[in-house]
SEDRENBA-15072 format. One line per field, with one value per atom (N, C-alpha, C): residue number from 1; x negated, y negated, z; atom name; chain; residue in one letter. Coordinates in nm, 2 decimals. Last residue first. Layout:
n	NUM	...
x	X	...
y	Y	...
z	Z	...
atom	CA	...
chain	A	...
res	A	...
END
This chain:
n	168	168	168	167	167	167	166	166	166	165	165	165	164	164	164	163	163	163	162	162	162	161	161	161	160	160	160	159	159	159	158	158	158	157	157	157	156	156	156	155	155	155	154	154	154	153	153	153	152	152	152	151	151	151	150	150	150	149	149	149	148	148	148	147	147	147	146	146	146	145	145	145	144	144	144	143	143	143	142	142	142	141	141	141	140	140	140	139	139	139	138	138	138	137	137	137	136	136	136	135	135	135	134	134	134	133	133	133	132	132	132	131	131	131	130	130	130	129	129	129	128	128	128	127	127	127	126	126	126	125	125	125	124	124	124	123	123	123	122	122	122	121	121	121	120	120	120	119	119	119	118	118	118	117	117	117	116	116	116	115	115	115	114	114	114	113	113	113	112	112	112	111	111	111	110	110	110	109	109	109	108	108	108	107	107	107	106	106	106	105	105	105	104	104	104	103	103	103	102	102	102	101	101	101	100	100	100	99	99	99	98	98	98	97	97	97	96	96	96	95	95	95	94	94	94	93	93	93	92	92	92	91	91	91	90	90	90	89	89	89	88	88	88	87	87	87	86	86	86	85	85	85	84	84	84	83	83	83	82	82	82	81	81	81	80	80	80	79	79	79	78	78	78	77	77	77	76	76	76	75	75	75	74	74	74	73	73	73	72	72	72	71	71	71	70	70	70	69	69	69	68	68	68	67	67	67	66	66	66	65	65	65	64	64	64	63	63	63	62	62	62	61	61	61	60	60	60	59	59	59	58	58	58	57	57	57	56	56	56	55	55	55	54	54	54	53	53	53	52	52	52	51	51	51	50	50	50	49	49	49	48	48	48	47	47	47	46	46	46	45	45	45	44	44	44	43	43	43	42	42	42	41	41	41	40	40	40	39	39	39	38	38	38	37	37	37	36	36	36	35	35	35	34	34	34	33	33	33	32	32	32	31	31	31	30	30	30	29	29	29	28	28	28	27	27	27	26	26	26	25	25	25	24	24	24	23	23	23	22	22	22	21	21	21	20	20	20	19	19	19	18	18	18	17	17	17	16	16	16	15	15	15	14	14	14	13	13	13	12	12	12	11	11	11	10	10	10	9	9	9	8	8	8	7	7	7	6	6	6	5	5	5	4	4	4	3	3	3	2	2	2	1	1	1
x	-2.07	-1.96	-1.83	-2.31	-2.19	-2.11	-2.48	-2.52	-2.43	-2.48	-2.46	-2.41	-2.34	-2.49	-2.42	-2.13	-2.13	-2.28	-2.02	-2.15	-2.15	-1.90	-1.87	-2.03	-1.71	-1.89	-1.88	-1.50	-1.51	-1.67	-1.43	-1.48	-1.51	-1.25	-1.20	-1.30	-1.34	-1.43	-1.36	-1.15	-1.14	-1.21	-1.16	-1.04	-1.04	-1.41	-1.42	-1.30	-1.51	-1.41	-1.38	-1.74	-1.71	-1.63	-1.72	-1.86	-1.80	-1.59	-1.56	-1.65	-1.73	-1.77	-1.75	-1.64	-1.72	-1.80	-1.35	-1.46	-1.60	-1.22	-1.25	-1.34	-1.13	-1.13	-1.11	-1.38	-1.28	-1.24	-1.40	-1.46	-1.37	-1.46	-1.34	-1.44	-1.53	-1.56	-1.46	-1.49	-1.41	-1.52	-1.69	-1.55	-1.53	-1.85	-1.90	-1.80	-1.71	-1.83	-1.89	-1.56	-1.49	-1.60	-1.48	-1.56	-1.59	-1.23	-1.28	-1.38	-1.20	-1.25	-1.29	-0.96	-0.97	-1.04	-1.02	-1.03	-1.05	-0.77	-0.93	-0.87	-0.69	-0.67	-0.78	-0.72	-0.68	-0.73	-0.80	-0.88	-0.84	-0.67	-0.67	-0.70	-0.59	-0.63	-0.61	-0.35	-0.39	-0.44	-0.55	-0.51	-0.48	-0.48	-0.55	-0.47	-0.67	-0.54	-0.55	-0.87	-0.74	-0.58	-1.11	-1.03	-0.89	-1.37	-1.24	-1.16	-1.73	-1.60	-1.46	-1.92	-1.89	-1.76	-2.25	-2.09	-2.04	-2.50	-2.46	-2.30	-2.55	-2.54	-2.49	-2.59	-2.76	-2.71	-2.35	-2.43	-2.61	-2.19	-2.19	-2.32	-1.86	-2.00	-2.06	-1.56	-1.63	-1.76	-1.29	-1.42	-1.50	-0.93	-1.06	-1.20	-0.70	-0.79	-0.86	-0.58	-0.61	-0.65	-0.61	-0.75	-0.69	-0.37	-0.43	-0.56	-0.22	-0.16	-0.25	-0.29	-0.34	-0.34	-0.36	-0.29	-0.33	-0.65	-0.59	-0.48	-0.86	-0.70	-0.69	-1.03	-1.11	-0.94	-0.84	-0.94	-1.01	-0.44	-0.57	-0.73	-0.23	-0.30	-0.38	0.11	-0.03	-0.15	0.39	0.29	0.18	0.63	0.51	0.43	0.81	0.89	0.70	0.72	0.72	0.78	0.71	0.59	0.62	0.91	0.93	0.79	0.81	0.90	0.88	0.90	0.81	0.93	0.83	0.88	0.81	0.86	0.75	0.84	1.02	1.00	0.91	1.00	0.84	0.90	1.30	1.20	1.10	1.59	1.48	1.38	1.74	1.74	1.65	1.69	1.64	1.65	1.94	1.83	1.70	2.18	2.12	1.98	2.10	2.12	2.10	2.17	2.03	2.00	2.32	2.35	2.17	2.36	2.46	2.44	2.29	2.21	2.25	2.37	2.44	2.36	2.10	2.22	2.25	1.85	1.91	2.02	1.65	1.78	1.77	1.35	1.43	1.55	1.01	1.13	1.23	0.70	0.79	0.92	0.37	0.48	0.59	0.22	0.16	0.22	0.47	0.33	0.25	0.72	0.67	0.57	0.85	0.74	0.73	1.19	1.08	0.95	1.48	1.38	1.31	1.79	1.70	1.61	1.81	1.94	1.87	1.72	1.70	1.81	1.88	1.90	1.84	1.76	1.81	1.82	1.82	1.75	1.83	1.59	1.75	1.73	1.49	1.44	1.58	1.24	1.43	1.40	1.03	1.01	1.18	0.99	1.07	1.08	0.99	0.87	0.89	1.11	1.13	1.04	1.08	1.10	1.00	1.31	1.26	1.26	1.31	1.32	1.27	1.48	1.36	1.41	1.48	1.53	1.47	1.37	1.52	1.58	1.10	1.15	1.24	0.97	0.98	1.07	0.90	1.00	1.06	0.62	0.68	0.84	0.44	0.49	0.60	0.42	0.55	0.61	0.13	0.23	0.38	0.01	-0.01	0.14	-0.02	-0.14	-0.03	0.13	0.12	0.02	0.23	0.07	0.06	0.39	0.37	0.24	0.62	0.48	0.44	0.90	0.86	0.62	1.17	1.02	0.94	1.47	1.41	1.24	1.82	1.72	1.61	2.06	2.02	1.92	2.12	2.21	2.15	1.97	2.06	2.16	1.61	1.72	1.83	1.45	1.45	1.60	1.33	1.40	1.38	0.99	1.10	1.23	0.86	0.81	0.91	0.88	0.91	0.88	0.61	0.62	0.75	0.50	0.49	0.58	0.48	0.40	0.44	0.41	0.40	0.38	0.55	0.43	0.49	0.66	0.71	0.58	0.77	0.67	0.72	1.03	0.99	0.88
y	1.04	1.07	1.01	0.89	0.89	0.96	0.85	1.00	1.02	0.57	0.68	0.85	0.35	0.47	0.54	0.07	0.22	0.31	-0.17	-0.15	-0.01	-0.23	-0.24	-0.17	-0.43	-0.37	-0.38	-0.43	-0.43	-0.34	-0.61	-0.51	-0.52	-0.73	-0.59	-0.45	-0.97	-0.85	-0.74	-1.08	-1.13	-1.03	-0.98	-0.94	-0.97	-0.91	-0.97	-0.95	-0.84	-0.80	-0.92	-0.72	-0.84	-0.77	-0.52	-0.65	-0.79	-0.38	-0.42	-0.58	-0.30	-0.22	-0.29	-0.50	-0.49	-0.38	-0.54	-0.65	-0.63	-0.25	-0.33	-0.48	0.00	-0.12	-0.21	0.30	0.20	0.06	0.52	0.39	0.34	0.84	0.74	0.65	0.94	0.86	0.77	1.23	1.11	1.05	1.33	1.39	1.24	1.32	1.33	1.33	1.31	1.39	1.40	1.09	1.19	1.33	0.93	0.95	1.09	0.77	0.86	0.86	0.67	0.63	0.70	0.56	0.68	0.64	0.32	0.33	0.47	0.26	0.35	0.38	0.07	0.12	0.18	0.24	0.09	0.18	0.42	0.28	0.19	0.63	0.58	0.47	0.56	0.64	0.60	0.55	0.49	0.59	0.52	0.63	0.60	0.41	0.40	0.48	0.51	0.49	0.44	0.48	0.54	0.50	0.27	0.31	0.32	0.43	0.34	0.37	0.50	0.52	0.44	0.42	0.51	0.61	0.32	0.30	0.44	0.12	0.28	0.27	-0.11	-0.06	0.05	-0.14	-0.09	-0.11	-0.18	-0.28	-0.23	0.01	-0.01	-0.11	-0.02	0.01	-0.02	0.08	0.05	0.03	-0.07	-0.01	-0.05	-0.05	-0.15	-0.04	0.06	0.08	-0.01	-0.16	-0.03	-0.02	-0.41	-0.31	-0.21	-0.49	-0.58	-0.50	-0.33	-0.32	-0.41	-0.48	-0.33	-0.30	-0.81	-0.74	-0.61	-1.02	-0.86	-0.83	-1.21	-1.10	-1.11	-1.39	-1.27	-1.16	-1.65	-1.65	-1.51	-1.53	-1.61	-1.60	-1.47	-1.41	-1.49	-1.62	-1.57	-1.57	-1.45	-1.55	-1.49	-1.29	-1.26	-1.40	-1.27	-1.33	-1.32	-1.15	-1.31	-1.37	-0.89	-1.02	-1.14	-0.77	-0.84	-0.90	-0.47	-0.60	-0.67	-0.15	-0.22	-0.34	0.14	0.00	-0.07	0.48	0.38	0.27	0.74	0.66	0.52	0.90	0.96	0.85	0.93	0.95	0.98	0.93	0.81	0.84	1.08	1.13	0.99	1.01	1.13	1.12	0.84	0.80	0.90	1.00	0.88	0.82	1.18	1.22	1.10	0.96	0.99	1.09	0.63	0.76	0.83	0.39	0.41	0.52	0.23	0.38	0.34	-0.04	0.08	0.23	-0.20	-0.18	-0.08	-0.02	-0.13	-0.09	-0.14	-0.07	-0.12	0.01	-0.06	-0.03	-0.08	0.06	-0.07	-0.01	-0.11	0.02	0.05	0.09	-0.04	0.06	0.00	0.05	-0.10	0.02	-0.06	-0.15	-0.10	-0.02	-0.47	-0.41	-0.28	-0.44	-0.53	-0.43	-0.61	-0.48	-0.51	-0.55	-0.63	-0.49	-0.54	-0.54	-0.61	-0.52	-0.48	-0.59	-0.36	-0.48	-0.48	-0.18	-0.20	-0.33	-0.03	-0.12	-0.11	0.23	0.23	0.05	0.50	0.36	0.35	0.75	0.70	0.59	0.94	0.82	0.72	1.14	1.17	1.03	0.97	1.09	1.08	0.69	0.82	0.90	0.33	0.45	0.59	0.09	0.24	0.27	-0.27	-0.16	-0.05	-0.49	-0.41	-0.29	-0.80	-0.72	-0.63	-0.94	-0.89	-0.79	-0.95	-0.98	-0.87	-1.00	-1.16	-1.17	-0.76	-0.81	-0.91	-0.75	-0.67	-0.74	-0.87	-0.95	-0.90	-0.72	-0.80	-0.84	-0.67	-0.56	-0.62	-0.98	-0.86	-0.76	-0.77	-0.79	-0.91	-0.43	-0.57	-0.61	-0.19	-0.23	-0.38	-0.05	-0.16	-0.18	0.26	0.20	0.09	0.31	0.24	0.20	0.46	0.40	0.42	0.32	0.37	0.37	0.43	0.32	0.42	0.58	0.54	0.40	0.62	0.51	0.46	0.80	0.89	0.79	0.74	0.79	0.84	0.72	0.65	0.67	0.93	0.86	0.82	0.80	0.92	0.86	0.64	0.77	0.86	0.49	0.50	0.61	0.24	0.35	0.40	-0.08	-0.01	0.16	-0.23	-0.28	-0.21	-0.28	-0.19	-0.22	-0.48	-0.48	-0.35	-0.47	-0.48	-0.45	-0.72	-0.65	-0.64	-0.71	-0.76	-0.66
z	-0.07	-0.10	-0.09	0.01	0.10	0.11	-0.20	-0.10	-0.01	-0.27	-0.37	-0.31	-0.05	-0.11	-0.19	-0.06	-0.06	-0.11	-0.09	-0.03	0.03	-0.40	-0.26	-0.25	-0.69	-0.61	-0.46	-0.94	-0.78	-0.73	-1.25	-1.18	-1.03	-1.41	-1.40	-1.35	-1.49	-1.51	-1.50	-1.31	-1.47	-1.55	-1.03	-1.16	-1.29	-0.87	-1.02	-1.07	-0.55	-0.65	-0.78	-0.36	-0.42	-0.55	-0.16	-0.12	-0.22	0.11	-0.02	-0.06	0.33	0.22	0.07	0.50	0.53	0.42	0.48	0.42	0.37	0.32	0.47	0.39	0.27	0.21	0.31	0.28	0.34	0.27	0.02	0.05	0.15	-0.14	-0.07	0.04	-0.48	-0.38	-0.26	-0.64	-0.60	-0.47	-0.91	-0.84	-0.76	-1.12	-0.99	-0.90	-1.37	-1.39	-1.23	-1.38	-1.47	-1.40	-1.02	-1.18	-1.20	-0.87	-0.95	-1.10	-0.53	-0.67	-0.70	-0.29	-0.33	-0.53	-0.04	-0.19	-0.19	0.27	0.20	0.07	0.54	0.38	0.33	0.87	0.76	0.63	1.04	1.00	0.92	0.98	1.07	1.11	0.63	0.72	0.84	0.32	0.48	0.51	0.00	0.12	0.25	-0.33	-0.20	-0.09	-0.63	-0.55	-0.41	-0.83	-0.81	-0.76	-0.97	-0.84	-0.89	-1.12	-1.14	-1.03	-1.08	-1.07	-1.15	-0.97	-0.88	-0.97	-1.09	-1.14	-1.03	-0.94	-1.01	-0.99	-0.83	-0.94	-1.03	-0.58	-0.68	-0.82	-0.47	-0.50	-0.61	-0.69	-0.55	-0.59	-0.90	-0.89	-0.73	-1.03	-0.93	-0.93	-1.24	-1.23	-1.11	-1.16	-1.17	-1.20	-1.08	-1.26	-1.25	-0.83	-0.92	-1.07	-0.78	-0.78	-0.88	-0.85	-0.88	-0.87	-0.58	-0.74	-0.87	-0.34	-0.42	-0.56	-0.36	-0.42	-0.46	-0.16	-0.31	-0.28	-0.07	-0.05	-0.15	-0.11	-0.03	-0.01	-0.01	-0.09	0.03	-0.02	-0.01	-0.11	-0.34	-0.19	-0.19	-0.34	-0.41	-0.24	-0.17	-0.20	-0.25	-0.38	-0.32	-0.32	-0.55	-0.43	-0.30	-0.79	-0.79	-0.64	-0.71	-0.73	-0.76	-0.53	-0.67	-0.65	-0.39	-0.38	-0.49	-0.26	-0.32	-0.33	-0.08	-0.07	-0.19	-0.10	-0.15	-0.12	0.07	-0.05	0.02	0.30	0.18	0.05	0.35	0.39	0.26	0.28	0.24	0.25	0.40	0.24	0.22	0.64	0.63	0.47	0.68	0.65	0.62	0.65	0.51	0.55	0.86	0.75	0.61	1.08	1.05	0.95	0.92	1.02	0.99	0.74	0.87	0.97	0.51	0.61	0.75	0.43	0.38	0.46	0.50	0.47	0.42	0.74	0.58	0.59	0.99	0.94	0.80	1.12	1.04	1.01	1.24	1.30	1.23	1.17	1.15	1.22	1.38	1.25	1.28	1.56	1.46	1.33	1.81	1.78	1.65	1.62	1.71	1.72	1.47	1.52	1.63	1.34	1.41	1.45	1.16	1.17	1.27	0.96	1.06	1.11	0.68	0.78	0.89	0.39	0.52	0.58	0.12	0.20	0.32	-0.22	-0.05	-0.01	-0.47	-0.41	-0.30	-0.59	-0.56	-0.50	-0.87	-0.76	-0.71	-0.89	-0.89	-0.82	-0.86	-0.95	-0.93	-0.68	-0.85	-0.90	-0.45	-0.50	-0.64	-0.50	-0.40	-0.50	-0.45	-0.54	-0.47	-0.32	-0.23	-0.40	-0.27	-0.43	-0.36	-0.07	-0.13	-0.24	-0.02	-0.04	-0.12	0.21	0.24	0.10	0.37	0.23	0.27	0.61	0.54	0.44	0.66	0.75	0.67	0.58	0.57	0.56	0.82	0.72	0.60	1.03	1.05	0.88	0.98	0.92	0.95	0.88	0.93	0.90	0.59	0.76	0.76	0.47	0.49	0.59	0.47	0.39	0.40	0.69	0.62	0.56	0.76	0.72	0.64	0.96	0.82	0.81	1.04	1.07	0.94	1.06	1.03	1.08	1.15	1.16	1.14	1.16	1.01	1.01	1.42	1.40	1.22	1.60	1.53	1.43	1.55	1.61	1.53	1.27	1.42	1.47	0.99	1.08	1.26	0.85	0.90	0.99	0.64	0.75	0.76	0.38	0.47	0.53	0.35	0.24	0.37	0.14	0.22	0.22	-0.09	0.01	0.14	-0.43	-0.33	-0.20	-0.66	-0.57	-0.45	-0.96	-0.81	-0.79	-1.23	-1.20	-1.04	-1.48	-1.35	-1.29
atom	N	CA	C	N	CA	C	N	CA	C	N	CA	C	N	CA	C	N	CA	C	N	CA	C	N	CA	C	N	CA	C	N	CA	C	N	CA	C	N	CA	C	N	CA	C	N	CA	C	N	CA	C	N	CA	C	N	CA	C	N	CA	C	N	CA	C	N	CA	C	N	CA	C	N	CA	C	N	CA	C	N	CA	C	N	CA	C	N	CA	C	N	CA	C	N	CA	C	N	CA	C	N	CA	C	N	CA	C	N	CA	C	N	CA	C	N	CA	C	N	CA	C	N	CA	C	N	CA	C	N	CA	C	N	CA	C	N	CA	C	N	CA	C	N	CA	C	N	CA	C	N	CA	C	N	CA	C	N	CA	C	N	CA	C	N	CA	C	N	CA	C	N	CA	C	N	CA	C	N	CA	C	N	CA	C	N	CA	C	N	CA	C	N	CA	C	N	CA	C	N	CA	C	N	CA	C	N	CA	C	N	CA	C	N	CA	C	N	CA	C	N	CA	C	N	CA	C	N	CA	C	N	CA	C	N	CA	C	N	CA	C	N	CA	C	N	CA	C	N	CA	C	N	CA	C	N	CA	C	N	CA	C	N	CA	C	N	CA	C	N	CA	C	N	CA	C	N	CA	C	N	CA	C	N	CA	C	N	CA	C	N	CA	C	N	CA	C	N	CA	C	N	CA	C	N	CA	C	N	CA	C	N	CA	C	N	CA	C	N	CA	C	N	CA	C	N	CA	C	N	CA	C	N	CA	C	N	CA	C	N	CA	C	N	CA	C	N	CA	C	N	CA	C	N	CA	C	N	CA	C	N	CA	C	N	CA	C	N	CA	C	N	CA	C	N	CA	C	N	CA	C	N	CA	C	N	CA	C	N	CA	C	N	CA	C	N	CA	C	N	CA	C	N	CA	C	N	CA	C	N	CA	C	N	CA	C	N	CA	C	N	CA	C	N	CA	C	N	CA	C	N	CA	C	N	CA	C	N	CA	C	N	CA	C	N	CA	C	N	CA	C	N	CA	C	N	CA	C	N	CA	C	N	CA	C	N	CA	C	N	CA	C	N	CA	C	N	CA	C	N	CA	C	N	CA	C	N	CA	C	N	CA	C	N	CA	C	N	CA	C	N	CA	C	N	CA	C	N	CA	C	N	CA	C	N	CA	C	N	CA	C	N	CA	C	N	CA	C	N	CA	C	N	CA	C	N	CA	C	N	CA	C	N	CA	C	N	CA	C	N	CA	C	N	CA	C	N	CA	C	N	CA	C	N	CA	C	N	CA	C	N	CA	C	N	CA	C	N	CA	C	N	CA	C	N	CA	C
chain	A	A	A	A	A	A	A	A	A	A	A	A	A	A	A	A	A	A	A	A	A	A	A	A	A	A	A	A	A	A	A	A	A	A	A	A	A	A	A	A	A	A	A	A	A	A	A	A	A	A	A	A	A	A	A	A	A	A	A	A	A	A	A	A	A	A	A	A	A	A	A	A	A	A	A	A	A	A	A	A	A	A	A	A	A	A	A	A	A	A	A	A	A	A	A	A	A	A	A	A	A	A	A	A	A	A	A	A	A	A	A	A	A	A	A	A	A	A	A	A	A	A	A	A	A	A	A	A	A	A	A	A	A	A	A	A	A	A	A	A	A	A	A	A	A	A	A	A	A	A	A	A	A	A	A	A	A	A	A	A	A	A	A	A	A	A	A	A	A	A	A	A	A	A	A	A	A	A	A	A	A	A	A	A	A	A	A	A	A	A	A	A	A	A	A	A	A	A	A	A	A	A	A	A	A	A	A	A	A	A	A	A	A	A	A	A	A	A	A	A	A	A	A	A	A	A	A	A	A	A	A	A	A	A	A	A	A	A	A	A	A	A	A	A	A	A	A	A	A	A	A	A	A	A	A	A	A	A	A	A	A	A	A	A	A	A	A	A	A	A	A	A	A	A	A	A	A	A	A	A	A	A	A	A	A	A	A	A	A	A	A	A	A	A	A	A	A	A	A	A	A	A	A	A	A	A	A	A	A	A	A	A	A	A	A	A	A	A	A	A	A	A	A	A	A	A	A	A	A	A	A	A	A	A	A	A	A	A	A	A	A	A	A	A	A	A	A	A	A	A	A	A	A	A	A	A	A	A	A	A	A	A	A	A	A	A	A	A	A	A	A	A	A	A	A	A	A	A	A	A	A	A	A	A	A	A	A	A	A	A	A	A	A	A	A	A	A	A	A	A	A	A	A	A	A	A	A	A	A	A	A	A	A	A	A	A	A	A	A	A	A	A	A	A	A	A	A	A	A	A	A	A	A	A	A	A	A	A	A	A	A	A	A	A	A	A	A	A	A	A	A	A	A	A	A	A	A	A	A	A	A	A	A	A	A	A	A	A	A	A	A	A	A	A	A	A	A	A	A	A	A	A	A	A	A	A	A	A	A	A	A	A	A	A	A	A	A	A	A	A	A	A	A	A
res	X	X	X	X	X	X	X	X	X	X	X	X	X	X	X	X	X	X	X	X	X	X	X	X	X	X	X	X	X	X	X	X	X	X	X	X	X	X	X	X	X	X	X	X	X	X	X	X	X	X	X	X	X	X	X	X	X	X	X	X	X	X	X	X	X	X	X	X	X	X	X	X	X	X	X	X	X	X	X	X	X	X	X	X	X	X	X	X	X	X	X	X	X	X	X	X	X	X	X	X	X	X	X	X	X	X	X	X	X	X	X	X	X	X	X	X	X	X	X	X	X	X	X	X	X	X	X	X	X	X	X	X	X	X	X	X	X	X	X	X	X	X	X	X	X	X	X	X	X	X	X	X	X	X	X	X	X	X	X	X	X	X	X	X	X	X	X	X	X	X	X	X	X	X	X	X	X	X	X	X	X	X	X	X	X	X	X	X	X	X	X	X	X	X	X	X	X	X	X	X	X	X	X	X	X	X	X	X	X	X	X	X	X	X	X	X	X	X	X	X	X	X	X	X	X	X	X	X	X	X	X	X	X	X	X	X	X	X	X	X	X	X	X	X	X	X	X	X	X	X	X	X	X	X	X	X	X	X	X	X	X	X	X	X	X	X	X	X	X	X	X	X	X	X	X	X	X	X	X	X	X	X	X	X	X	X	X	X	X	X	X	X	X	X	X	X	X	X	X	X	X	X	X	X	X	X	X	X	X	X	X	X	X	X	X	X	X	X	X	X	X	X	X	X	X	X	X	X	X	X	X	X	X	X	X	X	X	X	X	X	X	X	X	X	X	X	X	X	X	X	X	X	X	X	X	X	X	X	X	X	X	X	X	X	X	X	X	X	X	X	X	X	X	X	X	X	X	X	X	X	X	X	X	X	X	X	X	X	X	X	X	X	X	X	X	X	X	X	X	X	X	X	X	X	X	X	X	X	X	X	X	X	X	X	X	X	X	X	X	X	X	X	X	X	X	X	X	X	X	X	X	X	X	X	X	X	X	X	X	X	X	X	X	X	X	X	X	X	X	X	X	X	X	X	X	X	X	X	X	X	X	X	X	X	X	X	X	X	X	X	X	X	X	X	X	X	X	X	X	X	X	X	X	X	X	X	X	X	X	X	X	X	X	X	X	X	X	X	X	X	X	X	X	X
END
């Protein structure tokens, strides 16, 4: 079974094993939709969970799951990765990606010039940013916005954003 990444947990929310949760979802509610998730923690260990009930605050998720009754079990969560079954995933619109679907793609920017293979991606303050490495010019980080990401090819296995060369 293939899992999709779709968000990561923060830290604990009070003293009752509720959580704050970072969603890679748009919007970020969408998170909420799937009951039952795979946490893999730094060391790679997976575990699965049941969300319990959850809801929006700010521009984080605040959550319970089953079985994290207190703020010690939820503390031993913190910094794991969400991820969900792809097949419980609607297929994405026209111009939406699946992160897990960029990575190891090859980058080039509209002139042309190869930037890279994209790594990984980094929340910033702005929304998702392409972390892309090439072997010989160190890393290129790109917002992944509409507005950089110019056009992604999965059959090509290639993505061309509207990045200068001189951006870094």
């Amino acid at each position: 079974m293939e899992w999709i990444e779709l968000g990561r947990i923060r830290r604990p929310f009070g003293v009752k094993g509720w959580l704050h949760v970072e969603s890679f979802t748009e919007p970020l509610e969408a998170l909420l939709d799937y009951r039952s998730w795979r946490l893999r923690s730094s060391g790679g260990a997976h575990a699965l969970r049941v969300l319990a009930e959850g809801r929006a605050q700010g521009r984080e998720l605040v959550v319970r799951l089953e079985g994290v009754e207190d703020r010690q079990a939820a503390q031993a969560l913190v910094g794991a990765v969400i991820e969900v079954a792809r097949s419980e995933l609607p297929p994405p619109g026209a111009r939406e990606y699946y992160r897990a679907d960029l990575l190891g793609l090859a980058v080039s920017n509209r002139e042309g010039v190869d930037l890279g293979v994209l790594a990984h991606f980094v929340e910033a303050a702005n929304g998702a940013t392409m972390v892309i490495r090439h072997a010989l010019s160190g890393e290129y980080w790109v917002p992944a916005t509409p507005e950089y990401l110019w056009h992604v090819d999965l059959a090509a296995g290639r993505i061309i954003v509207d990045w200068p060369l001189d951006a870094g």
